[in-house]
N, C-alpha and C positions, 0 to 999 in steps of 0.2 A: 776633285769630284767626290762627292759624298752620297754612300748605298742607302736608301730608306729601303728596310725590308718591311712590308703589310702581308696580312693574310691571303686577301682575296684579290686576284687578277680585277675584278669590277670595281674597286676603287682605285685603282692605280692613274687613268687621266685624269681624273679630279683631282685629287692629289698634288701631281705631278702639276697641275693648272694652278695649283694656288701657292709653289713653292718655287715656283721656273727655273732657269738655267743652276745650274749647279750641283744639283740633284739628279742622279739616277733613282728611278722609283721601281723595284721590283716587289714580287709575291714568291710568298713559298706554298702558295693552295691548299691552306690548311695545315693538317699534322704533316711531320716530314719525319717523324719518328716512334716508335710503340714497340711493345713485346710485340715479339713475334706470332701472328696467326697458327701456326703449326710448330710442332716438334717440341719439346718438355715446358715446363711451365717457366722457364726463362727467368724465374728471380731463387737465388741465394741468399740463405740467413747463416752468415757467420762471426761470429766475434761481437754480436749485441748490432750489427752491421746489417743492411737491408740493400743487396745488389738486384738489379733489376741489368738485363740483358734487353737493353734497345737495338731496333735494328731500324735502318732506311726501309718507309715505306715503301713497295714496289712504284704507287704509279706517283711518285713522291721525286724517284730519282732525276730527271730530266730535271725537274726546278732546282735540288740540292744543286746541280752541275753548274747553272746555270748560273744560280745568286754567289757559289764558290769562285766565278768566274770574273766576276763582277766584283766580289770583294778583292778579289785580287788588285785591281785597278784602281779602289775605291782607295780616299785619303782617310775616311771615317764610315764607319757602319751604324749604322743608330736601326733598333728594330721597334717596328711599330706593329706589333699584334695586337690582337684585341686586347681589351683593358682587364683581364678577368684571370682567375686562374689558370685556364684553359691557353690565352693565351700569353702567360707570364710563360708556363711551361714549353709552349712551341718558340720563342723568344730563345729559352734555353738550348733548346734543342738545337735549332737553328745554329747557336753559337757553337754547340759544340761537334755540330759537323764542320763549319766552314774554319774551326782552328780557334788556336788561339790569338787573341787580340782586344784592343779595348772596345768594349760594345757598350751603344749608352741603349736607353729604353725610353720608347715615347709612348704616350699612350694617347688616341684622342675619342673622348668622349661623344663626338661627334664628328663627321665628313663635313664641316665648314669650313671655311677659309678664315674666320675668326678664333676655332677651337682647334684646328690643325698648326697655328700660327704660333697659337698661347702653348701648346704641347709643345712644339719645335724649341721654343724659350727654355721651355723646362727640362731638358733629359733626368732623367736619374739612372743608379747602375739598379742591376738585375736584382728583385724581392726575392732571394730564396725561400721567402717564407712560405710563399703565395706557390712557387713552382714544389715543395716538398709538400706544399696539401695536396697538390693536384699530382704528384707521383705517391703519397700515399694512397690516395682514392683510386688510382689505377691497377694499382699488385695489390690492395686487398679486393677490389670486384674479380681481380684473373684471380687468386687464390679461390675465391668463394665459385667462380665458375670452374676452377680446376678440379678442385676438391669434393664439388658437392652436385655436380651432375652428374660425375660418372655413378656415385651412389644411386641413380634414380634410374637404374638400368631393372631395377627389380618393380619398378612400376609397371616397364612396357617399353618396347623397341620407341613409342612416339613421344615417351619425356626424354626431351633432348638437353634442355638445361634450364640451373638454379641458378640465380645470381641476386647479389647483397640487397638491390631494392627493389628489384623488377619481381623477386619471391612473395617481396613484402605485400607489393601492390596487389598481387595476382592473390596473396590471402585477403586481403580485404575482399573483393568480390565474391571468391568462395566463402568466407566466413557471413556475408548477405546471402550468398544463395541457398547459404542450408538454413538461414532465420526465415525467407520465405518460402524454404519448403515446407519448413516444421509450422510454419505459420497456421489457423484452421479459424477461417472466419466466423464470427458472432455477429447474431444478429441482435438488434436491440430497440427503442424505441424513446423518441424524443417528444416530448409535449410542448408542440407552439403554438403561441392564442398571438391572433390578429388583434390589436387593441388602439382605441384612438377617443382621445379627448375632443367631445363634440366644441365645434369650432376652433379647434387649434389642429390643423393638418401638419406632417401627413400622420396615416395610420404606422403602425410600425409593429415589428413583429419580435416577440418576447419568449422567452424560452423555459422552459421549469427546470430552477436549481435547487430547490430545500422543500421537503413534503414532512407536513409534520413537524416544525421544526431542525429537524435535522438538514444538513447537507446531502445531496444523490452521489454518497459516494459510490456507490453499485450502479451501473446501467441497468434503465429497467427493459427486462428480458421478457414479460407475457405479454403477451397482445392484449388479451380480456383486461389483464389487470389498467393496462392503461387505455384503454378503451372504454372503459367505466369510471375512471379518474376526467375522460376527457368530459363525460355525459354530465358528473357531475360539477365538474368545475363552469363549464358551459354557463350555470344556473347562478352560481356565486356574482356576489360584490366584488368588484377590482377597483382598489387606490392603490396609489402611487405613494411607496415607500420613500423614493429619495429620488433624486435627477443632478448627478454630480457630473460637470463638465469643467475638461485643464487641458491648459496646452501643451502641446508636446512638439520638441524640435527636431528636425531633422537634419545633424548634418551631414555638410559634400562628404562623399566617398573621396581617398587621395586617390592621387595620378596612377598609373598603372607601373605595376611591378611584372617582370617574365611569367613569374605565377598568372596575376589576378589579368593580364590580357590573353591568357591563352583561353584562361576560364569564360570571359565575356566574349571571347572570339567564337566558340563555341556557342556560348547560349543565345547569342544574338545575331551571330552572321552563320550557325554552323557549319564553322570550321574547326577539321581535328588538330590539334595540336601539333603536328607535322607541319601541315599545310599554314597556318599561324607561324611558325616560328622560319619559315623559307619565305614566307611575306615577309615578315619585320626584318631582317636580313638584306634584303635587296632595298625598305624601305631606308636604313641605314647605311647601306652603300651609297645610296644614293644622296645621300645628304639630308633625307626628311626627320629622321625622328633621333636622337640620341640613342647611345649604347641599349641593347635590346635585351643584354642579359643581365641582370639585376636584380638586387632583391630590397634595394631602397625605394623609398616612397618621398624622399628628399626633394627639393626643386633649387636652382642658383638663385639666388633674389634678382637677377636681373629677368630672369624667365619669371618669376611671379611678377615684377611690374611689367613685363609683358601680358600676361594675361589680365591684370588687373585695370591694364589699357587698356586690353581689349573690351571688358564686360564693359566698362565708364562710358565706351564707344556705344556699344551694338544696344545693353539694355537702361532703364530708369535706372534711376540713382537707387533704388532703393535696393536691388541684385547685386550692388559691391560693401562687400563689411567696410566697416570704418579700418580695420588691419588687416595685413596681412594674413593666410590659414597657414601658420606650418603644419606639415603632415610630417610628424618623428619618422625615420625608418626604425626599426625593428632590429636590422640585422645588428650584430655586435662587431663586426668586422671594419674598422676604421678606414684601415687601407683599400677594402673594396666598395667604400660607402659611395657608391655614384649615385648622377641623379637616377629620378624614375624614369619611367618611358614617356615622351612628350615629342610635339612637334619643334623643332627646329627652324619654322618658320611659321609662324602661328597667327600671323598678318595675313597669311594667305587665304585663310580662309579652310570649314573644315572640309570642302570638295574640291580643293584645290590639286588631288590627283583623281576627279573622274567617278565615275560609279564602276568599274572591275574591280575585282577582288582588294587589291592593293590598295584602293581607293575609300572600301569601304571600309576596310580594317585600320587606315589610315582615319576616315571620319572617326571612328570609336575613339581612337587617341586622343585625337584632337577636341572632340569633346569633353573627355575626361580631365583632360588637362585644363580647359578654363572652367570646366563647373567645378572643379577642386578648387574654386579660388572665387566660388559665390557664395549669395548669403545664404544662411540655415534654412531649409523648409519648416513651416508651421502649421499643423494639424490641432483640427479640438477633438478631443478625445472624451462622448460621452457613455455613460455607465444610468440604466436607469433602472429600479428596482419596484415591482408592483407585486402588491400584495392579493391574493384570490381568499376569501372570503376572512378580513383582514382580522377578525377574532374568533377563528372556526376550530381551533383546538387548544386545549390546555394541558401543559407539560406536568409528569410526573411532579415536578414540584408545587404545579399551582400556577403557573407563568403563563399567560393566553396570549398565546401567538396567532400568524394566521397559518391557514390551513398549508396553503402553499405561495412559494415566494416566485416569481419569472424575471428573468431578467434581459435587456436587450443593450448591447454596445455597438456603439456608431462614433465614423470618420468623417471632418470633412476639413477639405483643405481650406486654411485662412489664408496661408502663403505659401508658393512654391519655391521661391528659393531657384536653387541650383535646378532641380526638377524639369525647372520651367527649358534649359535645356537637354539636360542626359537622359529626363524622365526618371526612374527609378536605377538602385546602380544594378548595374549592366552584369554583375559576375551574378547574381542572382536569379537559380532559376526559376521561370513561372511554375509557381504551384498551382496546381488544378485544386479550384476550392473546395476547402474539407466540405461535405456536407450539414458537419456540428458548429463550421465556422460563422460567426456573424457576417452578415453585408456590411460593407464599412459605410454607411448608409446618413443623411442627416435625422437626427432623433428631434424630437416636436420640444419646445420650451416648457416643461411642467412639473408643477408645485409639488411639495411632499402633501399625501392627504387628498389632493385632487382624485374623484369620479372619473371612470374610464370605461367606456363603450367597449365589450367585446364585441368585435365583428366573427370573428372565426376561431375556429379552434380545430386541433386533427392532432392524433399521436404516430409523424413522423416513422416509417419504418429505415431502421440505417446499419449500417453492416461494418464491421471493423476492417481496417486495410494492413496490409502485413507492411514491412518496411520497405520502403521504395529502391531500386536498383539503382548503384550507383552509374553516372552517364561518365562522357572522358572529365566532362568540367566540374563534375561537384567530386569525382575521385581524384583530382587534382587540388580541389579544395582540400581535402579530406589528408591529402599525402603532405601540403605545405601546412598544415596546421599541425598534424604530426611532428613535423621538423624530419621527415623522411626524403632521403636523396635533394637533389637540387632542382630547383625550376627548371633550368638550361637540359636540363636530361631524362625531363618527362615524355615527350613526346618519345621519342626512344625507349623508356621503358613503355608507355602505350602500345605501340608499333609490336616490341615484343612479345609481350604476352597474347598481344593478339596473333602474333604471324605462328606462334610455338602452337596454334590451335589452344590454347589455355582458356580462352576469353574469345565468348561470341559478342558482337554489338548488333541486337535486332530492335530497330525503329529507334536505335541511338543510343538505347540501354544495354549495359552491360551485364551476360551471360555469363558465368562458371562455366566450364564444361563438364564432362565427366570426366575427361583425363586433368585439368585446370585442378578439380574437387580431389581425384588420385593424389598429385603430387604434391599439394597443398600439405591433405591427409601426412603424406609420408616423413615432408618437410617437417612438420608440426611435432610429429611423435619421434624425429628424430634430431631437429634442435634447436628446441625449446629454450629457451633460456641465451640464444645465439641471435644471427642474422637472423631469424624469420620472425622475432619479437618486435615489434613495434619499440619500446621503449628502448630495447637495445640498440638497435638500428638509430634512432633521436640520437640516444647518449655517443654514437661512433659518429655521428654529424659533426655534434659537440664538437667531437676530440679535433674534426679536419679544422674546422673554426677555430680551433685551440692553436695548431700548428700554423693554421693563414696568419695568425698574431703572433707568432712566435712564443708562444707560451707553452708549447708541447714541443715533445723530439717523435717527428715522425718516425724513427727507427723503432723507439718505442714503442707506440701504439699500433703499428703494423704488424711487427713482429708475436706483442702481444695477443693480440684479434688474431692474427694465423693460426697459430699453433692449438688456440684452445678451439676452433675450427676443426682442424685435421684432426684431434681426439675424436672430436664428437664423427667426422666424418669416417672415423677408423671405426667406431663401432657400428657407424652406417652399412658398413662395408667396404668401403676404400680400402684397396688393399697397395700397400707399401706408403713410404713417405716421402713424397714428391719435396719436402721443405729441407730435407735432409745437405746439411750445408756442404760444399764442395770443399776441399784438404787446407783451400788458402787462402785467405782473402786474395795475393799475391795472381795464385793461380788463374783465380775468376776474374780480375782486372784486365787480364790479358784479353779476356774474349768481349769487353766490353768496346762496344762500336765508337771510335770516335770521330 
C-alpha cells in the first residue's frame, strides 16, 4: 500500500477516485510545523549557520499522529502538497516529523484525473531550494516582527506590530494620506468652443491648447481673463488646422496570475482579497481551475488549442489570430514556472458553476482565459486641430500665427477583438472621468483649411484633485509592481493592517489612521535604509528568488538581513539581543523538533 500525503482533507475523495485501490490518500491540513507562537524568538545564528526551532502545530497534532500511523504501514510515501514554496516546505516538514525514509514529491497542477495521473508518473525528491526560500522568508518576517514591534512600544500601548511587508504596505497608504492632506485644491478654467462643419455632422467639441502661439503651459487661473478670451474668440474665424486619424491596437490582457485575479475580483465582483483567494481554493480543490498560487502568465499548448477551439466554436472567424498569443511569464523562477490561473474545463462553459460567488469569480476566469487567446481590438484614434482667428497674431520674430489653436481627440472602435467578450481588462479600475478628459467621441471627416461654424463657446470652471486613495486592488497592483512580498500573502498582509487599526476602508477606499501615520512616522525615522524601504524590500524578494534557483545560500542572506536589523532596532530601543547565538551548534540541535 502506498501513503499519498496532500494538503487539504477536500481533495482527498477525488483523488483517491482517480488513483483506486492501492493507495491510501491522507492530509496533513495545511502547516503541521512553525516557530513557535510564544516564548523567545526560536531561531539561532551560529557558526555562519541559521537554526530555526520548529515545533508541531497545536491543532496540527491529531493529523501528524495519524499520517505517522499510516506511514508506518505504508510500502511508499510520496507527498503531494501544493506545488509552491509553501508547499515544498510543509512536504518537509511532513517528512521530518514522520522519520526518516525515502519520500518522493508529487506535485499536481491541477485535481484532474489527467494531471494527477501525469504527476503520479513523475515523483522527484524534495527542492530544497524551493523549501530554504520559504524557511528563509519565515525567520526573517519573525525576526522583523521580533525585533521591530517591541520598539513601537514608544508610540502607544495600540502599535502592536511591525512586519517586513505588512510595514511596507501600511506606508504606502500613509505616505497617500499625507499627499492628500497636504493636497490644496485650485481652481482654474478651461476654454471649450462647440464647433461644426455645416453639413458634415456631428458637432464636436474642442478645447484651447496654445494662445498666442505659445503652448498653456500655466492653467488659466482668472475668471475675467478668460471670460473676455471667451467674448472675443466667440467673433473670430475658425479653420481647421489638421484632422489626423491612426489606428491603434489593443491587445488581450493574459490569463490571470494570484496577483491580477485578486485585483479584478475586487474591481469587478467586489471582493476583498481574503474572500478571492478562499474562493479559488475550493475552486481548485474542486477540480475547476489550476494551481491558484502563481505568478506565471504561461498557458500548456494543449490548454491554448483548447481555447482556441473554443473561440473557432462560439465566434466568426475573424476573433481567432492566425497563431497562437503566448503571454511570457515575468517571474524568473524556472522551477516554480506554472501555468496561469485558467479553467480546467473550459468546454463547460463560463457559468458552468452558477451565479454564487464561486461562480462568478469562476466566470472571470474563464473569461480571461479564452479572450487571452482572441484577436487584437482596433480603435481609430482621432486628433483634430482648429485654428481661432487663423492669422490674428504675430510673433516677436515676424511669424503670424493664429491667435489661438483648440484642439479635440476622439475614439471609436473599428474592431473589438477580445473585448467583444472580457469587455475591457478587468484588473482596471473604472476611472471616474477627469473633467479635462476628452469624450472618446467620433470626430466629423475634415479637411485642413476647411470653415467651421462656432456653435458655442464657455470658459469651463474646474478644480484640481489631489491623488486618489489607494483601494485593496490598485494597492495590490502597486505592491506586485513593486516586487513587494508575494501575491499568495497579500490578502493577509490586507487583513493586517486593517485588523492592527492601521488602515480604515471607507466606501472601499483606503484610510491611514492616525495611529497607521504614528507608526509609519516612527518606522520611517527609524529604519530607513531597511525593511520599510521599498527598494529594499524588492532587492530581499530578489535574494528569496535567488535562493528558490539556488543561486544564493539562504544562511547568508538571513543572517545578513538580521543583524543589520537588530542594529538599527538597538538604537530604536530594543533592549538586549534576542540573535545572540546559543554556546553550540551541538547544543541547539538537541532542542530541534524532529
Amino acid at each position: 500500500m502506498k501513503l499519498l500525503i496532500v494538503e487539504s482533507p477536500n481533495k482527498i475523495k477525488k483523488i483517491r477516485g482517480f488513483l483506486g485501490s492501492g493507495f491510501q490518500v491522507a492530509a496533513s491540513f495545511g502547516h503541521v510545523r512553525d516557530l513557535p507562537a510564544k516564548g523567545d524568538l526560536a531561531v539561532a545564528f551560529t557558526d555562519g549557520k541559521v537554526l530555526p526551532t520548529y515545533a508541531t502545530i497545536e491543532r496540527s497534532t491529531r493529523a501528524v499522529s495519524e499520517l505517522a500511523h499510516l506511514a508506518q504501514k505504508a510500502d511508499e510515501v510520496l507527498l503531494a502538497t501544493d506545488p509552491d514554496r509553501e508547499g515544498e516546505a510543509i512536504a518537509w516538514h511532513v517528512s521530518q516529523l514522520l522519520g526518516e525514509r525515502a519520500y518522493k514529491r508529487v506535485v499536481f497542477h491541477a485535481i484532474t484525473e489527467s494531471e494527477v495521473k501525469k504527476a503520479m508518473a513523475a515523483p522527484r525528491d524534495m527542492d530544497m531550494r524551493l523549501v530554504n526560500a520559504q524557511q528563509a522568508r519565515r525567520v526573517l518576517d519573525r525576526v522583523v516582527g521580533w525585533l521591530v514591534s517591541p520598539t513601537l512600544r514608544t508610540v502607544g500601548k495600540a502599535a502592536k506590530s511591525a512586519g517586513r511587508v505588512q510595514s511596507v504596505a501600511l506606508r504606502l497608504v500613509a505616505e497617500r494620506e499625507k499627499e492628500i492632506g497636504r493636497f490644496k485644491n485650485i481652481d482654474y478654467f478651461i476654454l471649450s468652443a462647440k464647433l461644426e462643419k455645416p453639413g458634415t455632422p456631428p458637432p464636436f467639441e474642442a478645447r484651447l491648447i496654445e494662445w498666442q502661439g505659445k503652448p498653456l503651459e500655466q492653467r488659466l487661473k482668472n475668471a475675467a481673463i478668460a471670460e473676455k478670451m471667451v467674448e472675443w474668440c466667440k467673433k473670430q474665424e475658425f479653420k481647421t488646422i489638421s484632422c489626423d486619424r491612426r489606428e491603434s491596437s489593443r491587445n488581450a490582457p493574459p490569463p490571470f496570475s494570484t496577483a491580477t485575479v485578486q485585483q479584478a475580483a475586487s474591481v469587478r465582483l467586489g471582493f476583498n482579497p481574503e474572500v478571492t483567494m478562499k474562493l479559488l481554493q475550493h475552486l481548485f480543490e474542486e477540480g475547476n481551475i489550476t494551481y491558484h498560487r502563481t505568478d506565471s502568465t504561461a498557458l500548456a499548448p494543449e490548454a491554448i488549442a483548447e481555447a482556441r477551439k473554443l473561440i473557432s466554436k462560439e465566434f466568426h472567424p475573424e476573433y481567432l489570430p492566425k497563431d497562437p498569443i503566448i503571454h511570457a511569464t515575468k517571474s524568473a523562477n524556472a522551477q516554480e514556472a506554472h501555468e496561469a490561473i485558467r479553467p480546467t474545463h473550459p468546454e463547460s462553459g463560463a457559468d458552468a458553476l452558477g451565479t454564487g460567488d464561486e461562480g462568478k469569480l469562476y466566470r472571470l476566469i474563464w473569461q480571461r482565459f479564452i479572450a487571452c487567446q482572441m484577436a487584437s481590438g482596433r480603435d481609430q484614434i482621432t486628433t483634430l486641430q482648429v485654428a481661432c482667428a487663423p492669422e490674428g497674431h504675430k510673433t516677436p520674430d515676424g511669424t503670424v500665427v493664429a491667435m489661438a489653436v483648440f484642439e479635440a481627440k476622439g475614439k471609436v472602435t473599428l474592431f473589438d477583438g477580445w473585448r467583444k467578450l472580457a469587455g475591457e481588462d478587468a484588473t482596471e479600475e473604472a476611472k471616474s472621468k477627469g473633467k479635462d478628459e476628452e469624450e472618446e467621441a467620433e470626430l466629423p471627416l475634415i479637411n485642413s483649411g476647411d470653415t467651421l461654424l462656432i456653435l458655442d463657446m464657455a470658459a469651463q470652471k474646474r478644480s484640481t484633485k489631489p491623488p486618489p486613495r489607494f483601494t485593496q486592488a490598485s494597492l495590490i497592483k502597486k505592491l506586485e509592481k513593486d516586487g513587494i512580498g508575494r501575491p499568495s500573502t497579500y490578502a493577509n498582509i490586507l487583513r493586517t493592517i486593517l485588523e492592527r487599526g492601521y488602515v480604515e476602508e471607507k466606501k472601499r477606499k483606503l484610510h491611514a489612521t492616525d495611529l497607521g501615520l504614528s507608526v509609519t512616522d516612527f518606522l520611517v525615522r527609524n529604519f530607513t535604509g531597511n525593511f520599510i524601504d521599498i527598494n529594499y524590500t524588492a532587492r530581499l524578494e530578489d535574494d528569496l528568488d535567488r535562493i528558490a534557483r539556488g543561486e544564493a545560500d539562504w544562511e547568508k542572506v538571513v543572517t545578513e538581513a538580521s543583524f543589520a536589523i537588530l542594529a538599527l532596532a538597538q538604537r530604536a530601543g530594543l533592549r538586549g539581543n534576542p540573535l545572540k547565538p546559543l554556546p553550540s551548534a551541538t547544543s541547539f540541535s538537541a532542542r530541534v523538533e524532529r
